[in-house]
One Martini backbone bead per residue (centre of mass of N, CA, C, O) as a GRO file, in nm:
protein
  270
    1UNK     BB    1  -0.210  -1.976  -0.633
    2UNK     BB    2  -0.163  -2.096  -0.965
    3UNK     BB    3  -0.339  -2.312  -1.122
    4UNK     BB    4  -0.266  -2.514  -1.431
    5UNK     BB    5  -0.197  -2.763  -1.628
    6UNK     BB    6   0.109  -2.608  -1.727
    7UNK     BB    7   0.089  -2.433  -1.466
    8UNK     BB    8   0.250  -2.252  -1.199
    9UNK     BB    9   0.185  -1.997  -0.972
   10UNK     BB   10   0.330  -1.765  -0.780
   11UNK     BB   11   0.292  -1.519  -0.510
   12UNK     BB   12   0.449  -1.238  -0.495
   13UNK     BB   13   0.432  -0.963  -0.316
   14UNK     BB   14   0.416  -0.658  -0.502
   15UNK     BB   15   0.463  -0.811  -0.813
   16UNK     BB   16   0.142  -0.826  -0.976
   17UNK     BB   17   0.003  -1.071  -0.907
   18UNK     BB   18  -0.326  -1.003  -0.915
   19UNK     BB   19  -0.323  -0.966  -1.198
   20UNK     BB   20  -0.144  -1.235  -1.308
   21UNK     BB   21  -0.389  -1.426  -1.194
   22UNK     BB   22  -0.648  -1.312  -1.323
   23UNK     BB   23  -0.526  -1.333  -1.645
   24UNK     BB   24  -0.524  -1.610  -1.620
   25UNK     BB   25  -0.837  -1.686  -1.559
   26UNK     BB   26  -0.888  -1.610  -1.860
   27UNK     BB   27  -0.687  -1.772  -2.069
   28UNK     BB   28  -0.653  -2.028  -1.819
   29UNK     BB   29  -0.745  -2.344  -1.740
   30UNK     BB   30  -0.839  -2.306  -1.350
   31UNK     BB   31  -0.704  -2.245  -1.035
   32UNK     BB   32  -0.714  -2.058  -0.689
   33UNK     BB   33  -0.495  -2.109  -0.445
   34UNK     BB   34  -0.516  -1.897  -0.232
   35UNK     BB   35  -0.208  -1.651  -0.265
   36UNK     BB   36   0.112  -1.704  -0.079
   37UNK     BB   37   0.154  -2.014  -0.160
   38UNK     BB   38   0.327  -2.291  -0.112
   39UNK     BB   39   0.478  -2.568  -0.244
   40UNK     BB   40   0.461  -2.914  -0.073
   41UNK     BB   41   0.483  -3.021  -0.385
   42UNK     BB   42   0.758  -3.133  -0.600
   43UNK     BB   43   0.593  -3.322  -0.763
   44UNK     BB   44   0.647  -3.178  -1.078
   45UNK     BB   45   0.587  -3.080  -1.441
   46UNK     BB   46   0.509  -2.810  -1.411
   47UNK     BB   47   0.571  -2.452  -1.502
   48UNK     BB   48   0.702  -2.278  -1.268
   49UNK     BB   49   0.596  -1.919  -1.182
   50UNK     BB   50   0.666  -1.614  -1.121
   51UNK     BB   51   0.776  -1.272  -0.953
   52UNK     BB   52   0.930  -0.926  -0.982
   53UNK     BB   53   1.087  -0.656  -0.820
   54UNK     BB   54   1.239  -0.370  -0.745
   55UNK     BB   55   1.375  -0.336  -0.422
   56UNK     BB   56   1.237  -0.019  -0.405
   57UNK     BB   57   0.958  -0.006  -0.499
   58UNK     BB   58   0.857  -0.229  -0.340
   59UNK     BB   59   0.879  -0.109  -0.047
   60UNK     BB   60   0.641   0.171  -0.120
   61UNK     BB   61   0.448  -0.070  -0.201
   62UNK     BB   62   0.419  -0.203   0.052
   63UNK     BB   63   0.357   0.082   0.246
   64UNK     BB   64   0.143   0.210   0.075
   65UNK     BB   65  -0.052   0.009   0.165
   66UNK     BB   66  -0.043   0.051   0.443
   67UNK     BB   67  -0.168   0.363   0.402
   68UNK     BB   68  -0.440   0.190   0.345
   69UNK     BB   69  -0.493  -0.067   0.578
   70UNK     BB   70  -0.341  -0.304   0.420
   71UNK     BB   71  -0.219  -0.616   0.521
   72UNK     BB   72  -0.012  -0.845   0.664
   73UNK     BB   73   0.168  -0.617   0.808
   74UNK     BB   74   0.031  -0.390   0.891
   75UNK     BB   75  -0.107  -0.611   1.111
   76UNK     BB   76   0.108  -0.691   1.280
   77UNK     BB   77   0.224  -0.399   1.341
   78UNK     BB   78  -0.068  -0.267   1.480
   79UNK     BB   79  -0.180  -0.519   1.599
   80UNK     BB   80  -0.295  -0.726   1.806
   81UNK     BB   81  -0.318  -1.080   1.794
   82UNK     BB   82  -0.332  -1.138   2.118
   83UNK     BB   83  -0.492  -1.289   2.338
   84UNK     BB   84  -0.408  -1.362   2.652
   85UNK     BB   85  -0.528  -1.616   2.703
   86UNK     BB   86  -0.465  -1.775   2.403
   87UNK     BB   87  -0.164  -1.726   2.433
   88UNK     BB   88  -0.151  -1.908   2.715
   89UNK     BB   89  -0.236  -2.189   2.534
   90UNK     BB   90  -0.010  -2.158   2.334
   91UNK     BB   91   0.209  -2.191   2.527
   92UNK     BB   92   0.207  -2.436   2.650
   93UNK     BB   93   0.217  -2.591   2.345
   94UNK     BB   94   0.485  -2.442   2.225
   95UNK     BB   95   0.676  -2.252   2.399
   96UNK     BB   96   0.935  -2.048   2.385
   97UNK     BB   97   0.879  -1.909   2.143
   98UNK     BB   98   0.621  -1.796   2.147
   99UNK     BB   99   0.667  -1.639   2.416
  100UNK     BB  100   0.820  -1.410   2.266
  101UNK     BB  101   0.583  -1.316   2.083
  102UNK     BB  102   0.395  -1.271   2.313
  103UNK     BB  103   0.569  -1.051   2.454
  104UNK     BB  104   0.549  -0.840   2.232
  105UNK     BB  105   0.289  -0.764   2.212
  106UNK     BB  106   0.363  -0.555   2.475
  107UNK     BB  107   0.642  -0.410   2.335
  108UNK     BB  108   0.545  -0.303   2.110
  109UNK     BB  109   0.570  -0.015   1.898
  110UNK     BB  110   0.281   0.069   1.744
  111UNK     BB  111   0.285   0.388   1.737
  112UNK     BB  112   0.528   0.411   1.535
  113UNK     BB  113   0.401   0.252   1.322
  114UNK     BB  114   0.145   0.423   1.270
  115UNK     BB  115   0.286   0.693   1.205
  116UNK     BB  116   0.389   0.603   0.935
  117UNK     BB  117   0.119   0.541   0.789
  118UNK     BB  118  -0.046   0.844   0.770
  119UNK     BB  119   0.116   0.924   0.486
  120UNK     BB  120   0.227   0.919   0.137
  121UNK     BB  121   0.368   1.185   0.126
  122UNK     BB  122   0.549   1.110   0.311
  123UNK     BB  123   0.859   1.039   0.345
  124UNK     BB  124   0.969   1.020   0.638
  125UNK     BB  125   0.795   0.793   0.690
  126UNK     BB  126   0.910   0.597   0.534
  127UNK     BB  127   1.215   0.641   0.662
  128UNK     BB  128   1.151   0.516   0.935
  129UNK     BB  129   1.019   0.249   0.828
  130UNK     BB  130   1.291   0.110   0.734
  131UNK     BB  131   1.436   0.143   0.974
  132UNK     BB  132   1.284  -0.073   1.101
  133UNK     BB  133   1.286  -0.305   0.969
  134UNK     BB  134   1.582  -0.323   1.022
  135UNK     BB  135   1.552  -0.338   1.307
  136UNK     BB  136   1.678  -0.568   1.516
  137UNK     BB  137   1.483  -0.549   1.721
  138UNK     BB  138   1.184  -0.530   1.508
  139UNK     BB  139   1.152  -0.823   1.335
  140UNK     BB  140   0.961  -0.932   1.485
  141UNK     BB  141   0.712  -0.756   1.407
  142UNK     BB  142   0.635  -0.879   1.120
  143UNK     BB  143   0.647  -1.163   1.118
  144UNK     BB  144   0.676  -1.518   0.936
  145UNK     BB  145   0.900  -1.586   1.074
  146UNK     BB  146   1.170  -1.394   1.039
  147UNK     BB  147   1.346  -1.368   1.320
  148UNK     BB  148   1.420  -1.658   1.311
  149UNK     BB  149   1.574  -1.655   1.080
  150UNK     BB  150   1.905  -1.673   0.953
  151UNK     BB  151   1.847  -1.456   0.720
  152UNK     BB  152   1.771  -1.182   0.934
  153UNK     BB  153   2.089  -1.106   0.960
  154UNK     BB  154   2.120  -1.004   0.630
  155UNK     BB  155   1.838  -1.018   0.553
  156UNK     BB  156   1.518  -0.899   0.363
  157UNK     BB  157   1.223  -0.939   0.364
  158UNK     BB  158   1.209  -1.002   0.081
  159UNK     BB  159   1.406  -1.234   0.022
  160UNK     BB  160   1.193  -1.402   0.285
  161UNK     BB  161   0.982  -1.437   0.090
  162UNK     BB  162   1.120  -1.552  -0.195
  163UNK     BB  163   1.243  -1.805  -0.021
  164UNK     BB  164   0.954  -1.924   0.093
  165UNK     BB  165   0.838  -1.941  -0.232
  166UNK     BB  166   1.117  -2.084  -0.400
  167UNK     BB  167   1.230  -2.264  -0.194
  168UNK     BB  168   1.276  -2.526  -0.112
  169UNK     BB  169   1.265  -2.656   0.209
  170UNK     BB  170   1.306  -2.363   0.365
  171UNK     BB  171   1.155  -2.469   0.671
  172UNK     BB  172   1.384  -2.612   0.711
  173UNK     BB  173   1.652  -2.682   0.987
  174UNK     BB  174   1.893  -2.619   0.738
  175UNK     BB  175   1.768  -2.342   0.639
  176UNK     BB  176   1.641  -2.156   0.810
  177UNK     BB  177   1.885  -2.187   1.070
  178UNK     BB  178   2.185  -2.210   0.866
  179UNK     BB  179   2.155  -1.997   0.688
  180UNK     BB  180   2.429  -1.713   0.755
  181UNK     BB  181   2.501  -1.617   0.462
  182UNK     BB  182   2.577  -1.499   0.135
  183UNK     BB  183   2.647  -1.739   0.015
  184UNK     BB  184   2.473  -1.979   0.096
  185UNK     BB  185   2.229  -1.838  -0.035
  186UNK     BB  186   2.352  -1.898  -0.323
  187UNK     BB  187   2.364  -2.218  -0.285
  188UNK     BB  188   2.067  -2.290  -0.210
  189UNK     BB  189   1.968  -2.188  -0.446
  190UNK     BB  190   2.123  -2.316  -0.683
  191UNK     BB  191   1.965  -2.633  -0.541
  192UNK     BB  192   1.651  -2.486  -0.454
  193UNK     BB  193   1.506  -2.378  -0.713
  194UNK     BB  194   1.200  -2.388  -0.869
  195UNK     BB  195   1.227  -2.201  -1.111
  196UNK     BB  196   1.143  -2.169  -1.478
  197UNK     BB  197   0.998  -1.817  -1.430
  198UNK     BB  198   1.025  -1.474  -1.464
  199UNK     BB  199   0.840  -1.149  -1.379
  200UNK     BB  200   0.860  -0.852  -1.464
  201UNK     BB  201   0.698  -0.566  -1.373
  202UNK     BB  202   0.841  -0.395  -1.619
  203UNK     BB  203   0.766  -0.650  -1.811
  204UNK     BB  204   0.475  -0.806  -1.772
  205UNK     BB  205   0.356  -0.855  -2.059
  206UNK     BB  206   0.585  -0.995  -2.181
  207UNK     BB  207   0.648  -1.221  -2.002
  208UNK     BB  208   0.392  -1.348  -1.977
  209UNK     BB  209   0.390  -1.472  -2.256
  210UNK     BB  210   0.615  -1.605  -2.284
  211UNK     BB  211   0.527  -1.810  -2.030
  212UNK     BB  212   0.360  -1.935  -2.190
  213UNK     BB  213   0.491  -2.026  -2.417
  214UNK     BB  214   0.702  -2.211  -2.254
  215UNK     BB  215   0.444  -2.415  -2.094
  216UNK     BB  216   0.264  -2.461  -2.382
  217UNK     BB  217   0.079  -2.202  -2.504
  218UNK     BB  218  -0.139  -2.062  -2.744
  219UNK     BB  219  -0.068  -1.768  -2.883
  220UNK     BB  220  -0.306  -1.512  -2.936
  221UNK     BB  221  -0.424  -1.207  -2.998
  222UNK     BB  222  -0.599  -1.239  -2.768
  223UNK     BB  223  -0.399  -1.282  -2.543
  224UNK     BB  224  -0.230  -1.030  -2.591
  225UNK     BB  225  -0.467  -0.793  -2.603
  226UNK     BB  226  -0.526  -0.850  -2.302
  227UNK     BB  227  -0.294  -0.807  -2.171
  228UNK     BB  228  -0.188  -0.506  -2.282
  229UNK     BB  229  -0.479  -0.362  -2.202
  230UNK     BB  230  -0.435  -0.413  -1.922
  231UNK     BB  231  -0.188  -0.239  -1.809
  232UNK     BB  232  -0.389   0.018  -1.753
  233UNK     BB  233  -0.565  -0.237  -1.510
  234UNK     BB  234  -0.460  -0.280  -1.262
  235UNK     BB  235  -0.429  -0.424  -0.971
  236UNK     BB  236  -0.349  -0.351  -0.665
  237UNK     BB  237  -0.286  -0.034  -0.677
  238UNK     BB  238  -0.054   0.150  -0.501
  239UNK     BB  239  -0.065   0.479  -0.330
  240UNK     BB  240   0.203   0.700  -0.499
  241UNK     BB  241   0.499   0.836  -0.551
  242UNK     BB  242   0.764   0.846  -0.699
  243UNK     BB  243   1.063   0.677  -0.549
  244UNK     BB  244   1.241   0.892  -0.530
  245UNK     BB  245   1.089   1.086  -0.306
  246UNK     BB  246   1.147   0.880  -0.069
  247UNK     BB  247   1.478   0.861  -0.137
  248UNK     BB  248   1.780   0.848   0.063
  249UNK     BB  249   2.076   0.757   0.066
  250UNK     BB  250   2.051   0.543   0.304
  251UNK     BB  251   1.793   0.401   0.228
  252UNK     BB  252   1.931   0.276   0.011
  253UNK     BB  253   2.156   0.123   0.133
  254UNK     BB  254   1.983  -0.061   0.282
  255UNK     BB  255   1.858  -0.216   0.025
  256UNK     BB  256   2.104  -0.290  -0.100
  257UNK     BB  257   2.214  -0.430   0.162
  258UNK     BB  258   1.978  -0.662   0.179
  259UNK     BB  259   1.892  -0.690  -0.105
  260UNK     BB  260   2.120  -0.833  -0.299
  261UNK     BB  261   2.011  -1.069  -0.416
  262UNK     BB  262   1.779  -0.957  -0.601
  263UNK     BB  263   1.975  -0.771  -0.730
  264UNK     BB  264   2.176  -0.967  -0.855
  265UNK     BB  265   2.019  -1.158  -0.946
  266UNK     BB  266   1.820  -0.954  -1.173
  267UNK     BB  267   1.965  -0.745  -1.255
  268UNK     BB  268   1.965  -0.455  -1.139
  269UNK     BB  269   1.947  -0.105  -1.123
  270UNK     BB  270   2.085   0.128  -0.874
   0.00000   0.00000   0.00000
C-alpha cells in the first residue's frame, strides 16, 4: 500500500496498482509499505482508496503475466512451496489445515499448470488455464487460503482478492468461513467496505486526478500532465493480445459466473 498524508493506496494486483502507486510516490509526500497489504488498523480518517479492472481483461492479465514467469499465483501453481522435513515441523505445530496444504503439494498437477503458461498466444492454453482455476478440485492450488474461505465456493479468485483487501476484519471466523451465499456477501460488503474511492484501470488517469481532489490535494496543471502523459508508459504492462481473442463463450460464462459480484458492484458491461 502507498500511505501519504491524506489518502491511503490499497493495491489490488493487476488493476494498474503498480503505476498508480509510482505516480503518487511522485506527486504526494508519502511511503510504500509493502505492496498488497491490507490494513490492520481500521481507525484512520486518510482517505483509503483502491483500484479496479474488468474481471475479463484482469483474467488475461493475471494470465499473461504468469507467461512471463512472474507472480505469486504463477509461483503458487507451478513449483513446491515447502521441502518435506520444513513442512513436517510445521505440520506438527499448525494441525489438520497445514497438513491438506502439505498433502498438496505432493498430488498438485505441476505439468499441467506450467503447460498453460507456455505461450502468450495461445488462446487455448489461457482456456485451459482458466477452466483449471474455477475446478473445486484445485482452488486449493491458488494458495492465498483462498480454498479455505467460505466464498471460493461461489466466487472467483479475483473477488476473493478484492475482498480480503478492501473489506474490513474479512480474515476473521464470522466472514471468512461463514459469508456462504453472494447475498451474504453483498451484505458484509455494504457494512465492511473500507473504500472511499475506486480508480478504474480503464479510467485510470481520470479518476487518479477526481480521487486526489476528493483527498484534498491541490490539483496543478504539472499533476494532470504527469498523470496523463504517464498513461503512455505504465509500468508492469503484462504482454498479451486483446481479451477477445482469448475468450470463447464458455470461459467467458465462467467469469461472468464467479465474479459476478465485481462485475455488477462496478458496472461492467460484458
Amino acid at each position: 500500500m502507498y500511505i501519504g498524508k491524506k489518502l491511503i493506496y490499497l493495491q489490488l494486483q493487476k488493476t494498474g496498482c503498480t503505476h498508480i502507486a509510482d505516480l503518487l510516490s511522485k506527486m504526494i509526500p508519502g511511503k510504500q509499505v509493502g505492496k498488497h497489504n491490507w490494513l490492520k488498523n481500521y481507525n484512520t480518517d486518510k482517505f483509503i482508496i483502491g483500484s479496479i479492472r474488468n474481471p475479463l481483461d484482469w483474467y488475461v492479465s493475471l494470465w499473461a503475466y504468469g507467461c512471463s514467469k512472474k507472480g505469486a499465483l504463477f509461483n503458487n501453481l507451478t513449483n513446491r512451496k515447502y521441502s518435506m522435513l520444513s513442512s513436517f515441523k510445521e505440520f506438527i505445530v499448525s494441525g489438520n489445515l497445514f497438513f491438506t496444504e502439505f498433502i498438496n503439494e505432493f498430488i498438485k498437477s505441476y505439468n499441467s499448470w506450467n503447460e498453460t503458461y507456455e505461450d502468450y498466444n495461445d488462446a487455448n492454453n489461457f482456456r485451459l488455464w482458466l477452466k483449471l482455476m474455477y475446478n473445486s478440485e484445485r482452488k486449493i492450488d491458488l494458495g492465498e487460503k483462498y480454498y479455505s474461505s467460505s466464498i471460493s465456493n461461489f466466487a472467483g479468485f479475483m473477488t476473493y482478492r478484492y475482498c480480503k483487501l478492501h473489506m474490513k476484519d474479512f480474515f476473521k471466523k464470522i466472514c471468512f468461513k461463514d459469508i456462504k451465499t453472494y447475498d451474504e456477501l453483498l451484505k458484509y460488503d455494504k457494512n465492511n467496505n473500507i473504500l472511499d474511492y475506486v480508480i478504474r484501470n480503464e479510467s485510470l488517469g481520470n479518476d487518479l486526478i477526481k480521487a486526489l481532489e476528493f483527498a484534498g490535494y491541490n490539483i496543478t496543471d504539472t499533476i494532470i500532465n504527469l498523470i496523463m502523459d504517464s498513461e503512455k508508459q505504465k509500468k508492469n504492462v503484462s504482454k498479451h493480445r486483446d481479451i477477445n481473442f482469448y475468450y470463447d463463450s464458455e470461459t467467458k460464462k465462467l467469469v461472468l459466473k464467479r465474479e459476478k459480484f465485481i462485475i455488477e458492484k462496478y458496472n461492467y458491461k460484458i
